[in-house]
C-alpha positions as CSV (number, residue, x, y, z in Angstrom):
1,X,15.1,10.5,19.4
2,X,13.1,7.4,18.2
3,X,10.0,8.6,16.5
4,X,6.5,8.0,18.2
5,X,4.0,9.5,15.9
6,X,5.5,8.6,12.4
7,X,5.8,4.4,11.4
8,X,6.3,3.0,7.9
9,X,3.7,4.9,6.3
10,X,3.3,8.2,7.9
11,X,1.0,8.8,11.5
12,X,-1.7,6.1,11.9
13,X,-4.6,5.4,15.2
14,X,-7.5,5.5,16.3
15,X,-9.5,8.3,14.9
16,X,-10.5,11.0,17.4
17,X,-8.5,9.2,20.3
18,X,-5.0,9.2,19.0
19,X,-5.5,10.4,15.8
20,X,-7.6,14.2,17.1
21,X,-8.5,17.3,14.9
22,X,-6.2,18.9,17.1
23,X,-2.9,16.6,16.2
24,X,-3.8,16.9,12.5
25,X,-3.8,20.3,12.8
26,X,0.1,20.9,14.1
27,X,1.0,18.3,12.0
28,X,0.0,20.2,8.3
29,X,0.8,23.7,10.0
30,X,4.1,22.1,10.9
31,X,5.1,20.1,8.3
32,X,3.8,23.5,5.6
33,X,5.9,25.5,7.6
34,X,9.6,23.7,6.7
35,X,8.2,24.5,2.7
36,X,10.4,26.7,1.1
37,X,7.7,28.5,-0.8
38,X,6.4,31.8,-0.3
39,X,2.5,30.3,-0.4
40,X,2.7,26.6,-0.7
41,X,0.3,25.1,-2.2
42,X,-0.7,21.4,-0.7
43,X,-3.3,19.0,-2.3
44,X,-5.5,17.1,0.7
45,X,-7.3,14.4,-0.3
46,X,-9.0,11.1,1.6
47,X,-10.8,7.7,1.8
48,X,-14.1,7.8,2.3
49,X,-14.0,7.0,6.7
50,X,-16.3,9.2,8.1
51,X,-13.5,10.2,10.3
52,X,-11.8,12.0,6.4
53,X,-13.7,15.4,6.6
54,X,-12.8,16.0,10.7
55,X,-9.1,15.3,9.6
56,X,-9.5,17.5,6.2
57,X,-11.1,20.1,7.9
58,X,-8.2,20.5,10.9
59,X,-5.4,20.0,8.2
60,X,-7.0,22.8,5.6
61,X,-6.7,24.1,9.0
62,X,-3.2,24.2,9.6
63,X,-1.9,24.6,6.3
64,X,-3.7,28.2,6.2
65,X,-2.4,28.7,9.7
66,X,1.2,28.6,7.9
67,X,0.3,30.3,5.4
68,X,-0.2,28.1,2.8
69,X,-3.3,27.3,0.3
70,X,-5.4,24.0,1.1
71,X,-6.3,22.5,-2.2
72,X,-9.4,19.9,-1.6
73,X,-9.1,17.5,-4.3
74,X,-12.4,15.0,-1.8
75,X,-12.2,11.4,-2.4
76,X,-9.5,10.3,-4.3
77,X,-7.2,6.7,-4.1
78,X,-3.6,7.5,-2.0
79,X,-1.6,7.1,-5.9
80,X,-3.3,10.2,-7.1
81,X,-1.3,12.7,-5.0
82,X,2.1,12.2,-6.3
83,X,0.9,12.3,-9.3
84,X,-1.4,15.3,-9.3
85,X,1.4,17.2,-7.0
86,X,4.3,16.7,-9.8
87,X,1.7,17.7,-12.3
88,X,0.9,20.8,-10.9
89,X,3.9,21.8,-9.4
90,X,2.3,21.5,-5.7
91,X,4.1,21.9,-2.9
92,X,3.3,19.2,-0.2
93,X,0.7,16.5,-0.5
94,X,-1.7,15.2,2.3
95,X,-3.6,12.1,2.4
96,X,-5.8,11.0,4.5
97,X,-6.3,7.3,5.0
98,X,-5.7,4.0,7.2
99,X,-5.3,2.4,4.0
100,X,-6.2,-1.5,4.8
101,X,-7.6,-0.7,8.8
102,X,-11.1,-0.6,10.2
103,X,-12.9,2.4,9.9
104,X,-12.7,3.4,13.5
105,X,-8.8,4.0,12.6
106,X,-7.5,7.0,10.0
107,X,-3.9,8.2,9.4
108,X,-2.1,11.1,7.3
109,X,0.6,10.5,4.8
110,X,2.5,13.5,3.9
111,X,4.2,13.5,0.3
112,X,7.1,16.1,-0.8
113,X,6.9,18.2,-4.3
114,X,9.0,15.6,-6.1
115,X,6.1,13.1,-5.3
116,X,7.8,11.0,-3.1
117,X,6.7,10.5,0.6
118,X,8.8,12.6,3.0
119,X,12.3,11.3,4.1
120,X,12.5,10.0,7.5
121,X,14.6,13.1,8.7
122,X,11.7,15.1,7.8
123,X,9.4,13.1,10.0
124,X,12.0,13.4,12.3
125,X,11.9,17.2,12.4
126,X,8.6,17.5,12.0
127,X,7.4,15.2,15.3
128,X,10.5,17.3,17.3
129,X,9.3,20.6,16.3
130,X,5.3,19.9,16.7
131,X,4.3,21.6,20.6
132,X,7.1,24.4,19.4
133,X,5.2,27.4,18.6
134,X,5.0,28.3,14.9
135,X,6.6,31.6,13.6
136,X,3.5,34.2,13.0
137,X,2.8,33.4,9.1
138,X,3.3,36.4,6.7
139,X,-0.5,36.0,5.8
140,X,-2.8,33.7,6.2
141,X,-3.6,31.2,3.4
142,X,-6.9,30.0,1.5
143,X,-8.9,27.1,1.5
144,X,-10.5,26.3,-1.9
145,X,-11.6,23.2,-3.9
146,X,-9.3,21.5,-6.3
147,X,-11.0,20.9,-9.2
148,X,-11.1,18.4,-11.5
149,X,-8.7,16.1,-9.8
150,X,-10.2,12.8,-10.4
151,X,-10.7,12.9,-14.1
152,X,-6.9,14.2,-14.6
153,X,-5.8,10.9,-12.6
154,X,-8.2,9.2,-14.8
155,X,-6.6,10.8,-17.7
156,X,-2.9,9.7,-16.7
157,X,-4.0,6.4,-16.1
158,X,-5.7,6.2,-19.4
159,X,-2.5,8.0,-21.2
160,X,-0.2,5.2,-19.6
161,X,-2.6,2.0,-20.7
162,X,-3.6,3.7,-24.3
163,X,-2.4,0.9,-26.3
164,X,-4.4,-1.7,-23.6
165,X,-7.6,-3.0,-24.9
166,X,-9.7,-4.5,-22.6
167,X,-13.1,-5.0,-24.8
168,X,-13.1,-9.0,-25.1
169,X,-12.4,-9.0,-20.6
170,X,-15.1,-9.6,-18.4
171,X,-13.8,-7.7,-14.7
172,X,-15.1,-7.7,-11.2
173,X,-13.8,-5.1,-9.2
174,X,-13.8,-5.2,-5.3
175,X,-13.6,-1.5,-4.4
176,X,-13.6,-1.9,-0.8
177,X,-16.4,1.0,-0.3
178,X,-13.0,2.9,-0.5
179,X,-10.9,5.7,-2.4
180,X,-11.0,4.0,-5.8
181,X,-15.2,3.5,-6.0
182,X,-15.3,6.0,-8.1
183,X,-12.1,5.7,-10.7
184,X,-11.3,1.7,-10.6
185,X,-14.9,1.4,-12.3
186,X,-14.6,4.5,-14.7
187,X,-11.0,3.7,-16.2
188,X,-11.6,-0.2,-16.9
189,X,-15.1,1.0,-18.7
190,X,-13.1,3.5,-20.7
191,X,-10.4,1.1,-22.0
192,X,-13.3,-0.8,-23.3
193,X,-14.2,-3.6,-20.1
194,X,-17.2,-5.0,-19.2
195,X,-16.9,-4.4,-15.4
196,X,-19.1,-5.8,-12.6
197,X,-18.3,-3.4,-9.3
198,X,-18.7,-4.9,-5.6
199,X,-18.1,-2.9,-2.6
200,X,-19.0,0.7,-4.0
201,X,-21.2,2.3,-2.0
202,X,-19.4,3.8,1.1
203,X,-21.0,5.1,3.8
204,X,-18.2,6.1,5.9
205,X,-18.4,2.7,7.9
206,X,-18.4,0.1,5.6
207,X,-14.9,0.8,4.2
208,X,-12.8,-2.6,4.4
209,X,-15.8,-4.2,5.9
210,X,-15.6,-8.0,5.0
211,X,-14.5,-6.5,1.3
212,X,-11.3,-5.7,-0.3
213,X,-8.0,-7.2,-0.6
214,X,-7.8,-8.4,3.0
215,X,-11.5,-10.0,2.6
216,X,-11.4,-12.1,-0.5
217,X,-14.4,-14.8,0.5
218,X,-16.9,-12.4,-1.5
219,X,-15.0,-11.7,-4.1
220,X,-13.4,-15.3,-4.7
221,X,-17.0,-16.3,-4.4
222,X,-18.2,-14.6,-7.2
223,X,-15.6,-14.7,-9.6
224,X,-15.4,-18.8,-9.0
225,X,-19.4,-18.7,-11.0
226,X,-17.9,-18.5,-14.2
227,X,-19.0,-14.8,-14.9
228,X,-15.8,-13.1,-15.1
229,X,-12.3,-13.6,-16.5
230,X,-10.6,-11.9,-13.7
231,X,-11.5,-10.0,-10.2
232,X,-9.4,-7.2,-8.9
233,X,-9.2,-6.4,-5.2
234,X,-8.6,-3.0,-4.1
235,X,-7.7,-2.4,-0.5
236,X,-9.3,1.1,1.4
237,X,-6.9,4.0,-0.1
238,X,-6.3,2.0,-3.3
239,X,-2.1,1.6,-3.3
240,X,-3.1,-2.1,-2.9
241,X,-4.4,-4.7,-5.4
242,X,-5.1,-8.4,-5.5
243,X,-6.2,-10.5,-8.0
244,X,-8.4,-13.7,-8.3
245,X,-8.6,-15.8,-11.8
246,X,-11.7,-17.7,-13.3
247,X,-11.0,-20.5,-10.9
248,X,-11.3,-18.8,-8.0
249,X,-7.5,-18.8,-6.9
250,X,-5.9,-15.7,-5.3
251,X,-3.1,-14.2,-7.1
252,X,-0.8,-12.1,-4.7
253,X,1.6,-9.2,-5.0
254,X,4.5,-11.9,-5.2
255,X,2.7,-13.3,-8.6
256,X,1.7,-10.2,-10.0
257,X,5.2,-8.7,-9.8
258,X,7.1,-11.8,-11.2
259,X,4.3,-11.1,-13.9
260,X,5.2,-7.8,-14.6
261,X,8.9,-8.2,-14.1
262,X,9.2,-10.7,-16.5
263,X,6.6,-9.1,-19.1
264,X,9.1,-5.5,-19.1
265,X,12.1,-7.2,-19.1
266,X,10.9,-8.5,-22.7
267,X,10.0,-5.3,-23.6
268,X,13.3,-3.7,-22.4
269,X,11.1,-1.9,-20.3
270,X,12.8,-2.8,-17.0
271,X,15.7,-0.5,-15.7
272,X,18.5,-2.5,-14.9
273,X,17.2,-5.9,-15.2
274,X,16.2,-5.9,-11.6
275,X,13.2,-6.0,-9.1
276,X,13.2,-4.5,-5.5
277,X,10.8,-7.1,-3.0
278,X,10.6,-7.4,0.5
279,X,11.3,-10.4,3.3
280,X,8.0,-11.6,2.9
281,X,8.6,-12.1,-0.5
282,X,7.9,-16.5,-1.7
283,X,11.3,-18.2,-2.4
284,X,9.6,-19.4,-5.0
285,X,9.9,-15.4,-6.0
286,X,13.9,-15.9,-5.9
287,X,13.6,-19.1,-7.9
288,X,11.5,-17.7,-11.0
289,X,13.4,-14.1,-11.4
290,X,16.6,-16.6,-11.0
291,X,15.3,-18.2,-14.4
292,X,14.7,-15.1,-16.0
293,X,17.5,-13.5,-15.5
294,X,16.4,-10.9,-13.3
295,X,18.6,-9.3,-10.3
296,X,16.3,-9.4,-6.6
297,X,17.2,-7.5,-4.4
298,X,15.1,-7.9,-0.6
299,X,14.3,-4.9,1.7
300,X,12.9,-4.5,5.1
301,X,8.8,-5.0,5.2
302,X,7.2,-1.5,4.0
303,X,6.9,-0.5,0.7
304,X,9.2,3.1,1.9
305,X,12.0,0.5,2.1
306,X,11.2,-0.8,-1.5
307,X,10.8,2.5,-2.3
308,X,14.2,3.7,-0.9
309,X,16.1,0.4,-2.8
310,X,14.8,0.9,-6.0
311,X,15.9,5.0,-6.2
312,X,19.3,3.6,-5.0
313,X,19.7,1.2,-7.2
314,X,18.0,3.1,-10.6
315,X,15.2,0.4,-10.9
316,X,11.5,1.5,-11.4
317,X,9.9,-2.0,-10.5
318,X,9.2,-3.4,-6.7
319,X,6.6,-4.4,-4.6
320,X,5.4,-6.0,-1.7
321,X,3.7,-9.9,-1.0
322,X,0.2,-7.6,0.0
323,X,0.0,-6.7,-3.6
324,X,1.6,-3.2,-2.8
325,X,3.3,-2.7,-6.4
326,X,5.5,0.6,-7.1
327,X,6.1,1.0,-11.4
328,X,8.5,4.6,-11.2
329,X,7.6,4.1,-15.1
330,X,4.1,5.5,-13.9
331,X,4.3,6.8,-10.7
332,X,6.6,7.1,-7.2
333,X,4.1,5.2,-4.8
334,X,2.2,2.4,-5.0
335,X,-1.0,2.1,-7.3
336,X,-3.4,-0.9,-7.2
337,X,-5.6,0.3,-10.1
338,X,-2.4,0.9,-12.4
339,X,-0.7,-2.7,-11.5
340,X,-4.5,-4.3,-11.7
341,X,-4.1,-2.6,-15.6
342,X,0.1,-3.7,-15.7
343,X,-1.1,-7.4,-14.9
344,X,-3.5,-6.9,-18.0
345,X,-0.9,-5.7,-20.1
346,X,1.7,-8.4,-19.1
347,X,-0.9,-10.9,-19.9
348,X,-2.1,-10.0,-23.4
349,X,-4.2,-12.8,-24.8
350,X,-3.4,-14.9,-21.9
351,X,-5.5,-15.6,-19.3
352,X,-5.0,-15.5,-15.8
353,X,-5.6,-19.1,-14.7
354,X,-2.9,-19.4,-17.2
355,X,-0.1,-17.3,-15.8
356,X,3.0,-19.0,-14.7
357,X,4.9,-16.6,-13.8
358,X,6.6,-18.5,-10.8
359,X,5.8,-21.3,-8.6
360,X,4.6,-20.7,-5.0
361,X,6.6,-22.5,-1.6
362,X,3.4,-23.4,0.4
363,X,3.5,-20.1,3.1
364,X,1.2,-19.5,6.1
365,X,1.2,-16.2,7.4
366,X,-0.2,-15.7,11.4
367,X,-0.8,-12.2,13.2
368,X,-0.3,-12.4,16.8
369,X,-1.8,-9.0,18.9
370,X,0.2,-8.1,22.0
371,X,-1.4,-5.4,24.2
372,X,0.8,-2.8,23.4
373,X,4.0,-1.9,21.5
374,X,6.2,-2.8,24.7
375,X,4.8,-5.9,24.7
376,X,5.6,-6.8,21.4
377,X,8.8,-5.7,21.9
378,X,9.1,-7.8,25.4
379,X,8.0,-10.9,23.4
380,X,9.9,-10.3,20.5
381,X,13.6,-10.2,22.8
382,X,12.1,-13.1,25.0
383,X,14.5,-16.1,25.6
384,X,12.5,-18.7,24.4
385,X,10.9,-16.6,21.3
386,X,14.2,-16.8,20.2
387,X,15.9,-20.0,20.3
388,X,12.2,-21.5,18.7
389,X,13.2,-19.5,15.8
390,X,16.3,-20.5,15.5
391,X,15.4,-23.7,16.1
392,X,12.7,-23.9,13.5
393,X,15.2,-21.6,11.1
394,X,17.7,-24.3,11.2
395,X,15.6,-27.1,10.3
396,X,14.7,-25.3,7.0
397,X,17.8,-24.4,6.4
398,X,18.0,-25.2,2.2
399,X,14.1,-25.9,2.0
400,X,12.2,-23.0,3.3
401,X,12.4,-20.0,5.9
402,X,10.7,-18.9,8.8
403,X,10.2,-14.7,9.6
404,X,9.1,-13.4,12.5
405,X,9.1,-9.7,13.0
406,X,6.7,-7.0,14.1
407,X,3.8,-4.7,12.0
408,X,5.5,-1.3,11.5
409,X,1.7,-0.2,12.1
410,X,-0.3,-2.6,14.7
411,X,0.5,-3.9,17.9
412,X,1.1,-7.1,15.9
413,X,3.8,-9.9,15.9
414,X,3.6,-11.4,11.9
415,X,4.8,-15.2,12.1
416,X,5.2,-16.6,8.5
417,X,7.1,-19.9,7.4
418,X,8.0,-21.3,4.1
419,X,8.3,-25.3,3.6
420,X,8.2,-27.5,0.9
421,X,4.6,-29.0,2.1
422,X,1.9,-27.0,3.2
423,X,1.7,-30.1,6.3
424,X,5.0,-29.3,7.1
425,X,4.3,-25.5,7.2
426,X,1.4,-25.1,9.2
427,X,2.9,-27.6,11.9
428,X,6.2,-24.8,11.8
429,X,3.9,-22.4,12.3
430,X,1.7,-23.4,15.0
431,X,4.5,-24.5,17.4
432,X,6.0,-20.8,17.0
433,X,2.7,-19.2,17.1
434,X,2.4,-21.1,20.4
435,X,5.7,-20.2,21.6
436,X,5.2,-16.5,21.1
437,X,1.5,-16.6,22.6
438,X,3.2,-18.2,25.8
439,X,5.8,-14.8,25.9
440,X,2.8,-12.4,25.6
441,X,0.7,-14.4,28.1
């Protein structure tokens, strides 16, 4: 049966209207009851939407339901539950968070005891057993705070970057008014930083609003005055980071991994000279890991699939265009504050504006809404829809690419294309942009 609650990074909709109390219950009271444990013990933390305490409230809910122990760890970015639950020996993670979404949207991410977001079997099992009714628990569980949680991420990310001093940089970090307000700031301060802070002050509205790593104007802005060496871009639940340099350009997850790729493979610090990235991923990617002699290999869009290729393959670096960067040297999901402080580390001395680490194929990237998933799918499989892209693909062919595939969490159709002019690309672009509006119409 093909899943309807779980996409490529766990259950995610509108908050209250998809997304109820009553869904997030069954979920955690479902999911805590396939734990082998005699009183598991599951860490819940959130972004700061004001939707978070409903959704902690009816998950604490659940979990004691099952007969497990809620552990409220508040506010904390999405990166800090695998590493707090393999810490502490916990039993399940939840975490509540839309991640890069308006407020008005909220989702759940469920993470397993070894840290790593459940399998898709699990999802499987627990969106087919969720209207069964639940065994009668053995006892009821507790809900209590879980102390101390924030410092002891602080404390690993601090333990990881020891040897990083950061006391000649001047940093701007865009918190989003989201899960890292509180420890972007606090860590770059205590490896020595002078740090200027935009976006941090969330009111449970304001997260994502014209901020964070998918609203650079601000940020770009301020860091093009001169003031700073380097901004850092967090997006709502803090897994994501971009970067902008002195100049005011945007350095994206493709740059930032080639960056760190090539700066632990000097090191010997990369595990089998490889690097997992996704389709969306620059040629110009391919090109520079070619030069360094580093292996690629190119997954499906979702940082689960990166995820999934880089276990399989033994590697520990991999990431994703949207600055989604997973280092299994630190940790099994992806953290923007730690690959904001791996960029650091990779540069050294350097600065930024200085970085070639690869060089870009002009790329324009255009999100299409369709009214509906069926819709999307409709367009997707229409005629026409298709021979434009092949059409388009095969006048690239040896010079750029052309993708066009759905969002695995909007009704979205993503259209990006790759060409050896930026001219040439947006022209690509628009005709197939046109093309597809035409099959939703």
């Amino acid at each position: 049966m093909a899943r309807q609650l779980f996409g490529t990074d766990g259950v995610r909709g509108r908050a209250g209207h998809f997304l109820t109390a009553e869904l997030a219950l069954k979920l955690a009271r479902t999911a805590v009851v396939r734990v082998e444990a005699k009183r598991p013990q599951v860490l819940i933390i959130r972004d700061t939407r004001e939707s978070g305490e409903m959704l902690e409230s009816a998950i604490a809910a659940g979990v004691s339901a099952a007969g497990g122990d809620a552990l409220l760890a508040g506010v904390l970015p999405t990166p800090a539950a695998p590493l707090l639950v393999r810490r502490h020996g916990l039993d399940l993670a939840a975490v509540i968070s839309a991640s890069h979404n308006p407020y008005e949207d909220n989702g759940i991410k469920l993470f397993a005891s070894d840290g790593f977001k459940l399998h898709d079997d699990t999802e499987h099992a627990i969106e087919a057993e969720l209207e069964r009714p639940p065994p009668p628990p053995a006892h009821i569980g507790r809900v209590r705070p879980f102390d101390g949680a924030l410092e002891d991420y602080l404390h690993q990310l601090e333990e990881r970057f020891s040897a990083l001093d950061l006391r000649r940089r001047r940093i701007l970090l865009d918190c989003a008014n989201g899960a890292t307000f509180q420890a972007a700031p606090e860590v770059f301060r205590r490896l020595g930083a002078t740090v200027e802070v935009m976006a941090a002050e969330p009111d449970g509205i304001n997260i994502n609003l014209r901020c964070g790593s998918t609203h650079l104007d601000e940020v770009v802005a301020r860091t093009s005055s001169g003031e700073h060496d380097v901004a850092f871009a967090f997006d709502g639940d803090g897994d994501r980071v971009l970067a902008v340099d002195r100049e005011g350009a945007v350095v994206d997850g493709d740059e930032l991994i080639a960056l760190a790729a090539t700066h632990l493979r000097r090191r010997d610090r990369l595990p089998g000279d490889g690097v997992a990235v996704t389709v969306m991923t620059n040629y110009g990617f391919h090109r520079a890991m070619d030069a360094a002699g580093i292996e690629v290999a190119t997954t499906a869009v979702g940082d689960r699939y990166v995820l999934d290729e880089l276990r399989r393959r033994g590697w520990a670096l991999g990431g994703e265009q949207s600055g989604h960067i997973i280092d299994l040297g630190f940790g099994p999901s992806g953290d923007g504050i730690a690959s904001a402080l791996l960029t650091l580390e990779a540069l050294g001395d350097r600065d930024l504006v200085d970085r070639g680490a690869m060089e870009k194929l002009p790329q324009r990237l255009v999100n299409i809404r369709a009214a509906d998933r069926a819709a999307l799918t409709a367009a997707l499989a229409d005629p026409g829809v298709e021979e434009a892209i092949a059409r388009e693909h095969a006048g690239l062919t040896g010079r750029g690419r052309v993708l066009v595939r759905p969002s695995g969490t909007e009704p979205l159709i993503r259209v990006m294309v790759e060409a050896p002019s930026q001219q040439e690309t947006d022209e690509i672009c628009d005709r197939l942009r046109r093309v597809v509006e035409a099959a939703l119409a």
